[in-house]
N, C-alpha and C positions, 0 to 999 in steps of 0.2 A: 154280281156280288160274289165275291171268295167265300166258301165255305167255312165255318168257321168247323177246329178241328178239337173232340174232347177223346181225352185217353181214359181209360178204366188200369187203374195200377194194382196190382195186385202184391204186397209184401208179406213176411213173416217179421214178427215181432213178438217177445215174449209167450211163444208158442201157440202164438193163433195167426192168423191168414188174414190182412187187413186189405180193406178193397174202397180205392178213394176214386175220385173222377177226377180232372185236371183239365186246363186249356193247352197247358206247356209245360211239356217233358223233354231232356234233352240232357246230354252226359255231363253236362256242367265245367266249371272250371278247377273242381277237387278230387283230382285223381282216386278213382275206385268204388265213386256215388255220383246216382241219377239224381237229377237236377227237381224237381217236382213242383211248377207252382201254378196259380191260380184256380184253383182249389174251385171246385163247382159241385154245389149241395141239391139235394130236391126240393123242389118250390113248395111250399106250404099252403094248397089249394083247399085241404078237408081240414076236418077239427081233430083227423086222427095223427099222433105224431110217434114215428117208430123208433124206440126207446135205442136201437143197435148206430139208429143213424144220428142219433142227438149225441152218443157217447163219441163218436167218431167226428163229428162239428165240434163238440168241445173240447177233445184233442187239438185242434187245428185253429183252433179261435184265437184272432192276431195274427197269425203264422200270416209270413208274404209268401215263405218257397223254402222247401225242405230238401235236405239230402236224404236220400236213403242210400246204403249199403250197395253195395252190387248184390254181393253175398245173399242180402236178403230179398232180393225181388224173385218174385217167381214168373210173372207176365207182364207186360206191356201190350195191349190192345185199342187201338186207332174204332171208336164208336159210333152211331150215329145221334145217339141219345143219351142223355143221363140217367143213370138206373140210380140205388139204392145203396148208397155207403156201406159197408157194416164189418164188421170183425165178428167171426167164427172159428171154429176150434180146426186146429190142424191137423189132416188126418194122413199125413207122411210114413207114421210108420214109426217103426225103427232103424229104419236107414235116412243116412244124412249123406252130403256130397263132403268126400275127402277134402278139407282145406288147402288150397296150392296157393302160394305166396306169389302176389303181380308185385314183379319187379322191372322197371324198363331194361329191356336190353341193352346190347353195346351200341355207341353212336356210328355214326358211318365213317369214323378215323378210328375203328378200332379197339376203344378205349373205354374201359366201363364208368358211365356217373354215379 
């Protein structure tokens, strides 16, 4: 039996660090955003339910498959288990990465598209 494979994503969003779990991550077909779907929550086995990871299911509720930013991701991590959704405050600093514009380069006739 194939292993089945969950990612741990980690992004920035409106200045906190959001952290989802997924089956299928992959660059997608829209230039400059990862692909992000099938979205995998924690089973609800106690009566205790953790308020970080309810907000972050209800973000995503309906959603099939999101893009994110490139800009905004910070890791991509291949897991064994599912952990714990949640969004947390970002503690980056005061430094940010210079914005540099992805532009394709020339084709192989020379010629810029």
């Amino acid at each position: 039996m194939a292993a089945s494979h969950i990612f741990k994503v980690q992004f920035v969003r409106e200045g906190k660090v959001w952290e989802i779990y997924a089956r299928k991550v992959s660059h997608g077909g829209l230039f400059g955003f990862i692909e992000v779907e099938d979205f995998v929550f924690g089973e609800r086995s106690t009566v205790v339910v953790d308020p970080g990871e309810e907000k972050v299911k209800a973000e995503f509720a309906g959603v099939k498959r999101t893009w994110l930013p490139l800009h905004a991701v910070l890791r991509i991590d291949e897991v064994k288990k599912t952990g714990v959704s949640k969004i947390t405050a970002y503690e980056g600093g005061n430094v940010s990465a210079f914005p540099v514009p992805m532009v394709p380069g020339p084709d192989p006739g020379g010629r810029r598209t």
